[in-house]
C-alpha positions as CSV (number, residue, x, y, z in Angstrom):
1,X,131.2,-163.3,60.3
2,X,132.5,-166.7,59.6
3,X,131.4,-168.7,56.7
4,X,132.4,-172.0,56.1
5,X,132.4,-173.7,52.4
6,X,131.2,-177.5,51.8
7,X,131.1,-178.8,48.2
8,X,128.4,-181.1,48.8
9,X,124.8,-181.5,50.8
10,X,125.6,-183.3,54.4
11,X,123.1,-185.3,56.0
12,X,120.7,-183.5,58.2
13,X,121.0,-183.0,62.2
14,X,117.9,-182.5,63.7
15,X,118.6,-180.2,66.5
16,X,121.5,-178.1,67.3
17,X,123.1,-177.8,63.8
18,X,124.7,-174.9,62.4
19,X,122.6,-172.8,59.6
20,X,123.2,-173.6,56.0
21,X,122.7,-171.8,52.9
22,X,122.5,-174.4,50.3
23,X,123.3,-172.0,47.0
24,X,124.8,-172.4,43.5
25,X,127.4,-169.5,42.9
26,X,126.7,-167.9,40.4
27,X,122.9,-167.4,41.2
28,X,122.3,-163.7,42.3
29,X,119.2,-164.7,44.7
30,X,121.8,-167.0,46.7
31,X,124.1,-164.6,46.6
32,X,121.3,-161.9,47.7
33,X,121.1,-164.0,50.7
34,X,124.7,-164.4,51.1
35,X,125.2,-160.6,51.1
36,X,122.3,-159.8,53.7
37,X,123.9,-162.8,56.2
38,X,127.1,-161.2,56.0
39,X,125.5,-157.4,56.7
40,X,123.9,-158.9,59.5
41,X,126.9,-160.7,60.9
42,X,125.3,-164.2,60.7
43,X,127.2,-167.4,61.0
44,X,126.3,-170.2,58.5
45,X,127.7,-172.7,56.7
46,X,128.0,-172.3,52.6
47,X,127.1,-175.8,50.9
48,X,127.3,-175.4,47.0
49,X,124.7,-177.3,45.3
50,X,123.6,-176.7,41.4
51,X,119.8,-177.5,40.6
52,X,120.5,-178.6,36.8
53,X,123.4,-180.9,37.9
54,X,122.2,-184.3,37.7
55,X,123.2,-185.8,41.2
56,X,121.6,-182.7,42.8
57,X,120.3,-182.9,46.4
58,X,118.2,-179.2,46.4
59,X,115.0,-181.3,45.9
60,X,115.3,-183.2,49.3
61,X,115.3,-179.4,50.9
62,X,113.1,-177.5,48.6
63,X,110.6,-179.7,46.7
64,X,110.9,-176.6,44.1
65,X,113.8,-177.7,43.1
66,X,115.6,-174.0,43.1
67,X,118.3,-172.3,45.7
68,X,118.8,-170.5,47.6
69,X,117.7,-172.6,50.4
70,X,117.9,-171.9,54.3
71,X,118.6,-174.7,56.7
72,X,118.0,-173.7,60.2
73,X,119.1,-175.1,63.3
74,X,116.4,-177.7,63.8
75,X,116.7,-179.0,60.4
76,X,113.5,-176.5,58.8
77,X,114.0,-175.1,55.4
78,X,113.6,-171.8,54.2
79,X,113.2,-171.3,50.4
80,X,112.8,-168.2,48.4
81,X,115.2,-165.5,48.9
82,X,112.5,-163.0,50.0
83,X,111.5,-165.1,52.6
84,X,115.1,-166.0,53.4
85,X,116.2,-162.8,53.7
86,X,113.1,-160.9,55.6
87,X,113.6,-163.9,58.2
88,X,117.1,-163.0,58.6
89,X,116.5,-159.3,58.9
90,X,114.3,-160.0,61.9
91,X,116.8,-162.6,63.6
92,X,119.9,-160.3,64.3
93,X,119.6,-157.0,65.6
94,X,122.9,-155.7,63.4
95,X,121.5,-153.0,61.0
96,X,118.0,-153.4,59.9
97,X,117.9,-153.9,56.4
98,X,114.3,-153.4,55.9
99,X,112.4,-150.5,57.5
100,X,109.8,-151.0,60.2
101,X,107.1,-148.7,58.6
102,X,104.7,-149.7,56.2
103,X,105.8,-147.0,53.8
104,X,109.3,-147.5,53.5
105,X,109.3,-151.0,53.8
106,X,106.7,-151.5,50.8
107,X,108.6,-149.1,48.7
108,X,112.2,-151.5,49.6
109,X,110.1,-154.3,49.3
110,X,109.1,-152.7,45.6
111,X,112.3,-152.5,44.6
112,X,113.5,-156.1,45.7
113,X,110.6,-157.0,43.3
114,X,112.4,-155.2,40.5
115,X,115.2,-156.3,40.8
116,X,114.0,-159.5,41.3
117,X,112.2,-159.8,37.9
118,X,115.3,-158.2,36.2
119,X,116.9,-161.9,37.3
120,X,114.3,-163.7,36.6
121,X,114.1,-162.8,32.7
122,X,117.6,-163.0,32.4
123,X,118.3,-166.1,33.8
124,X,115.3,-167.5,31.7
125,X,117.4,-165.8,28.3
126,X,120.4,-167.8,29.5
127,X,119.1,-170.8,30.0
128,X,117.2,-170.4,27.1
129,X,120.6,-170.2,25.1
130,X,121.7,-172.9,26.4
131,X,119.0,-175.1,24.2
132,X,120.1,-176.4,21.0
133,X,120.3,-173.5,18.4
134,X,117.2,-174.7,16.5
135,X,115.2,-175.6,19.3
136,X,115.6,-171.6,20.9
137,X,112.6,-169.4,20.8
138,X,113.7,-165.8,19.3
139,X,110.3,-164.4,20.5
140,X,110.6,-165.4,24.3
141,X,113.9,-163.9,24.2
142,X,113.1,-160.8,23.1
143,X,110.3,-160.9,25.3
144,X,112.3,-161.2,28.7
145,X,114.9,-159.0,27.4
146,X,112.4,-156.2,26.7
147,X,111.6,-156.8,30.3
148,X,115.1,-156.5,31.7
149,X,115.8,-153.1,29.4
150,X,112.5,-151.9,31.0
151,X,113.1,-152.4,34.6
152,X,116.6,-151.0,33.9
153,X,115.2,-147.7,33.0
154,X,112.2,-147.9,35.8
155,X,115.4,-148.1,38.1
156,X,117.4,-145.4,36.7
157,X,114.9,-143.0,37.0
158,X,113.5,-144.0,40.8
159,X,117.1,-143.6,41.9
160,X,117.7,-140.1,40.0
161,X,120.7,-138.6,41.5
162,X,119.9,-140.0,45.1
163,X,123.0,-142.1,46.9
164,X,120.7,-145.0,48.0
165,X,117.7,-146.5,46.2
166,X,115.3,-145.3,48.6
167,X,117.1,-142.7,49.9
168,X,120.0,-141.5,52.2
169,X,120.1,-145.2,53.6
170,X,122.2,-148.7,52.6
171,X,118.9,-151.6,52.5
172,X,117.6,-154.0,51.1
173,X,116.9,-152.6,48.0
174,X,120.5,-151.5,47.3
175,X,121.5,-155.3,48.0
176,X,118.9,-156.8,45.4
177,X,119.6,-154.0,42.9
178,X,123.2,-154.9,43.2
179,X,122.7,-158.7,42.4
180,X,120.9,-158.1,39.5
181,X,123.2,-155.7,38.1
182,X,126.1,-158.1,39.4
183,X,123.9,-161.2,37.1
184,X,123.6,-158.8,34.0
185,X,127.4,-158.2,34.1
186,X,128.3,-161.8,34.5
187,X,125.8,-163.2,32.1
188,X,125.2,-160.5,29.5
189,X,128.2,-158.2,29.2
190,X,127.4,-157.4,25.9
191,X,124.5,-155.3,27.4
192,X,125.2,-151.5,27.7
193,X,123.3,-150.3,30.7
194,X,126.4,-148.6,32.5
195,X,126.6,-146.2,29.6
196,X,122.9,-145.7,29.5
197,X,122.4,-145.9,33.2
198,X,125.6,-144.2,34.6
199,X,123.6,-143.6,38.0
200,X,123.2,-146.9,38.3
201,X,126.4,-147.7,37.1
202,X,128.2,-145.7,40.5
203,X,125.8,-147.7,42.6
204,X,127.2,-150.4,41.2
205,X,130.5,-149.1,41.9
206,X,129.6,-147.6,45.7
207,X,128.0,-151.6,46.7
208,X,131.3,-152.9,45.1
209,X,133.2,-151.4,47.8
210,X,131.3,-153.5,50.8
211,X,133.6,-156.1,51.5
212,X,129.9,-158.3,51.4
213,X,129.9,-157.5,48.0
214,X,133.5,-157.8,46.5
215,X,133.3,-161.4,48.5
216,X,130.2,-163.0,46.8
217,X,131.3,-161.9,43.2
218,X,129.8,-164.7,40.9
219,X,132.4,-166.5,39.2
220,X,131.9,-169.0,36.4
């Protein structure tokens, strides 16, 4: 897969364009998407774009206001990484990432949702800190933290001593548990889940050998 990296948003072909992926860096739904694209061997251009900067163009593509965001051929956006990456699962034939049953696909789909939420709190505790000292709610802090900590030990104990999250097989759910993990690392490396989570600490360490995974490393 070749990926090509812009710095800023160019203007929009209508037909015939190649796929973007409008993302900031260090965000670990982009970087979700990023990871299934290159699983699935799917050509797109990377245009990096940071929704708190003040000359930000995301709005113009996702009235949200949030990345990742999906620009297909024609010029359509997709927004959401859950959307963005179920639509690219179904486009390439290259190694399904989401099973075709209702079963297993709910119970990937479950864990996405985890991991997922885990991002969600945190990056609402970092942008949080970011607020002026005496302006920073101690309460809501401890409240989305309580909720990363929890997920964290809902995880540990659905993956037990199994290779995969769901199982014998690399999916989805491995890639979003990855991210999150990835975010907590970057963001909050005073947090001691690989001590208290080694299981999910060696995932960590098996996804970190995909070359799709050592290549979308957030930096900051």
């Amino acid at each position: 897969m070749q990926t090509r990296m812009t710095m800023a948003i160019r203007s929009t072909n209508p037909v015939n364009q190649r796929m973007k992926l409008i993302a900031s860096l260090t965000s670990p739904f982009a970087r979700k998407v990023r990871i299934v694209a290159a699983e699935k061997h799917i050509d797109y251009d990377l245009v990096v774009d940071v929704p708190w900067e003040a000359n930000t163009r995301v709005p113009a593509y996702n009235p949200l206001g949030k990345v990742p965001v999906w620009v297909m051929e024609d010029g359509k956006t997709l927004f959401d990484s859950r959307v963005i990456v179920e639509y690219l699962d179904s486009v390439s034939p290259v190694g399904h990432l989401l099973p075709r049953e209702p079963r297993p696909r709910i119970l990937v789909k479950r864990w996405e949702a985890l991991a997922d939420g885990i991002c969600d709190a945190a990056a609402s505790v970092f942008l949080e800190r970011k607020r002026p000292p005496e302006q920073q709610s101690q309460d809501w802090i401890l409240r989305q933290m309580t909720k990363v900590t929890a997920a964290l030990e809902v995880m540990s104990e659905d993956l037990g001593d199994q290779e995969w999250c769901t199982g014998e097989f690399f999916n989805l759910s491995d890639i979003a548990t990855g991210c999150a993990l990835g975010y907590l690392q970057l963001r909050f490396p005073e947090l001691d889940w690989r001590r208290l989570h080694p299981n999910l600490s060696a995932l960590h360490e098996r996804l970190m050998q995909r070359p799709a995974f050592r290549d979308s490393v957030p930096v900051v």
